[in-house]
C-alpha positions in Angstrom: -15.9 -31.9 -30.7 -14.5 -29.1 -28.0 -14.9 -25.8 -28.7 -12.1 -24.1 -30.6 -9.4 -22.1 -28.4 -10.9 -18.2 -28.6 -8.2 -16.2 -30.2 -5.8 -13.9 -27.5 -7.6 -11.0 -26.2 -5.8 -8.1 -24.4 -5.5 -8.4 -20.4 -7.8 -5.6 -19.9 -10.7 -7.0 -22.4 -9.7 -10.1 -20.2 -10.2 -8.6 -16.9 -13.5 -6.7 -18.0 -14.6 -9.9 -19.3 -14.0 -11.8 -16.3 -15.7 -9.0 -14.0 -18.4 -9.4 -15.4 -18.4 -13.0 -15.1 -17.9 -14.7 -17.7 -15.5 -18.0 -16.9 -14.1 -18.6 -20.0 -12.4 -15.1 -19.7 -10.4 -16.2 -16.4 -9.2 -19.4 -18.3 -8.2 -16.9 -21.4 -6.2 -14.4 -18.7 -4.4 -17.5 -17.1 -2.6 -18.2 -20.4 -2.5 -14.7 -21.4 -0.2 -13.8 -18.6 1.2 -17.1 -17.6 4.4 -16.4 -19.1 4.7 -12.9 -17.5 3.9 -13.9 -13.8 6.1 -17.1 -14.1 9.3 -14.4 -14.9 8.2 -12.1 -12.6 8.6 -15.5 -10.0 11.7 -16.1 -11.3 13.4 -12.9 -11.2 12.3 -12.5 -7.6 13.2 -16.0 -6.9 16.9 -15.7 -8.5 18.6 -14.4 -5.3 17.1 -17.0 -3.5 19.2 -20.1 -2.0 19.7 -22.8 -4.0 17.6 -25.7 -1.8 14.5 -23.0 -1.3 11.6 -25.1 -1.0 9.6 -22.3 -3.4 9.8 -22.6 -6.6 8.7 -19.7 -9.5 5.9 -22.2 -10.7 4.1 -22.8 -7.4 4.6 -18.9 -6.5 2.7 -18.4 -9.8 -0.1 -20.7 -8.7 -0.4 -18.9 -5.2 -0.3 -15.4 -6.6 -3.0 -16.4 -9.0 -5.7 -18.2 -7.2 -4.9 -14.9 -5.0 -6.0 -13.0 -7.1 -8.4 -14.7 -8.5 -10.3 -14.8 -5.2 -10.6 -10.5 -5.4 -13.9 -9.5 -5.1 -12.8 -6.6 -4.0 -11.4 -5.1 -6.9 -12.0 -3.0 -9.9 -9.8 -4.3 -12.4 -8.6 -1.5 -14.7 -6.1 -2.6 -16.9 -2.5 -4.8 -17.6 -0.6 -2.9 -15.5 -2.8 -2.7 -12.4 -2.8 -6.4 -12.4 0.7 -7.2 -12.5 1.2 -4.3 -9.9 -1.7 -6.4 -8.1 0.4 -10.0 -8.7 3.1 -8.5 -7.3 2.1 -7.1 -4.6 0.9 -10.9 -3.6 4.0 -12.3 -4.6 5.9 -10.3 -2.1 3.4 -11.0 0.5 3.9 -14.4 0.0 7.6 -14.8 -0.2 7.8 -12.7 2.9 5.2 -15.1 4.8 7.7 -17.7 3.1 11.0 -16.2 4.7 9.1 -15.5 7.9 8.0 -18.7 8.7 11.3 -20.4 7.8 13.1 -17.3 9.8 10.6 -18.6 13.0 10.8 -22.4 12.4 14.9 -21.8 12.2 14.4 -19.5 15.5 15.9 -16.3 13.2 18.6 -17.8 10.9 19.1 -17.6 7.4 17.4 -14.5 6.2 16.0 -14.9 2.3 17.9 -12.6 0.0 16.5 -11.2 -2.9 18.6 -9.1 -5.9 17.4 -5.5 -6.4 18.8 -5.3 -9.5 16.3 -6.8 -11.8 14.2 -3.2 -11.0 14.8 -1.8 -14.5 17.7 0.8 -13.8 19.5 -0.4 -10.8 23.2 0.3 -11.7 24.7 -2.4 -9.3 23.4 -5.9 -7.9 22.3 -5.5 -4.0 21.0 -8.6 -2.0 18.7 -7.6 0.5 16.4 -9.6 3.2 12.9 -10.0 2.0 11.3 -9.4 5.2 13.8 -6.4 6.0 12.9 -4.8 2.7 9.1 -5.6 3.1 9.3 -3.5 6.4 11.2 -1.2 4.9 8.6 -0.6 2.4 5.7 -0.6 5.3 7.7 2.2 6.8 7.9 3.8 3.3 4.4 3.7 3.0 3.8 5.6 6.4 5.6 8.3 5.3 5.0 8.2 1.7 2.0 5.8 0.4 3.0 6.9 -3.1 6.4 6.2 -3.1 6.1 2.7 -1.6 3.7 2.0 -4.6 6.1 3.1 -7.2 8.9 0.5 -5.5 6.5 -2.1 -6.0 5.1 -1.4 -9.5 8.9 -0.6 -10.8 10.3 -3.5 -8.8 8.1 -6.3 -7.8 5.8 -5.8 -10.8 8.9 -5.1 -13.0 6.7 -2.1 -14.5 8.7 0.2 -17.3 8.7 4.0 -16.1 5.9 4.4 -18.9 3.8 1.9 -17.4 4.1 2.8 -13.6 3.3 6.3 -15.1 0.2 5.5 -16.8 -1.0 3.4 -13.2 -0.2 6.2 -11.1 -1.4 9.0 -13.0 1.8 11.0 -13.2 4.6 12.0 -15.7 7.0 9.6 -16.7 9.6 12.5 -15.4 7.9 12.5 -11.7 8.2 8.8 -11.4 12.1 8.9 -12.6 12.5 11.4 -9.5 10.4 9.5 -7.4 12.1 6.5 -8.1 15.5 7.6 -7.6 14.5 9.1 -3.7 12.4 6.2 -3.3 15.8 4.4 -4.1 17.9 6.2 -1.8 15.5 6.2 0.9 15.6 1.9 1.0 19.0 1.8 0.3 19.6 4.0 3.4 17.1 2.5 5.4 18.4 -1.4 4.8 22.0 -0.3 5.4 21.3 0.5 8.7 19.2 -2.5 9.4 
């Protein structure tokens, strides 16, 4: 008789868990978050054209084994990781759009909806790979900055959340997030 299923543990009992290697825990964190990473793929993958040859389940599976493959990190917590799956969901879909962009020798550039960030007011569709470049040249000027655009809108953290991750006050992010805003908004206008 197979063992019965262990009940649901938090993501960061999970994490610590799995750190410390015990296997089970990385089976337990795959269903624990499954749900969560699969509408993270889906919101990103929404803007997308309709024949993309991605789809939210297999950008799931890529982020994943991803990040299962860190040895590099100290896991701290729920939030950290989806920040983390993020982060590799981007990088993927802009590997995606860049090697479709080359094999189509620069035509049709993926588009992406950057209203799904929590408080975006309107829908914007922007090129993955202009916005990922955006957000390296973000980072050169402000490494902080470009981590609260991807916590708030590739990890779809709340304000509280991508507070508690970067060690701030919920009121520094909201300002941070609405110059962070700005900035890219500029930025991809021009592009």
């Amino acid at each position: 008789m197979p063992d019965p299923p262990r009940p649901p543990a938090d993501i960061t009992a999970l994490l610590t868990s799995w750190a410390d290697g015990e296997h089970e825990a990385e089976e337990d964190l795959l269903t624990s978050v499954y749900d969560q990473l699969h509408a993270m793929a889906a919101r990103y993958l929404r803007g997308e054209r309709k024949d993309h040859t991605l789809q939210a389940t297999a950008l799931v599976h890529e982020a994943y084994l991803r990040l299962v493959n860190q040895d590099t990190i100290t896991w701290e917590g729920r939030s950290q990781f989806f920040a983390i799956a993020a982060t590799m969901m981007r990088r993927i879909l802009v590997d995606h759009a860049r090697k479709r962009a080359f094999a189509k020798r620069g035509g049709g550039a993926v588009k992406i909806s950057l209203d799904d960030a929590g408080d975006l007011e309107e829908e914007t569709a922007v090129d993955l790979v202009a916005l990922d470049e955006a957000l390296q040249d973000l980072a050169r000027l402000d490494r902080d900055r470009a981590t609260l655009v991807e916590l708030r809108f590739f990890a779809g953290l709340s304000l509280e959340e991508t507070a508690e991750v970067l060690g701030i006050s919920r009121a520094t992010v909201v300002r941070q997030w609405r110059v962070a805003r700005a900035w890219l908004f500029q930025q991809l206008s021009n592009g």
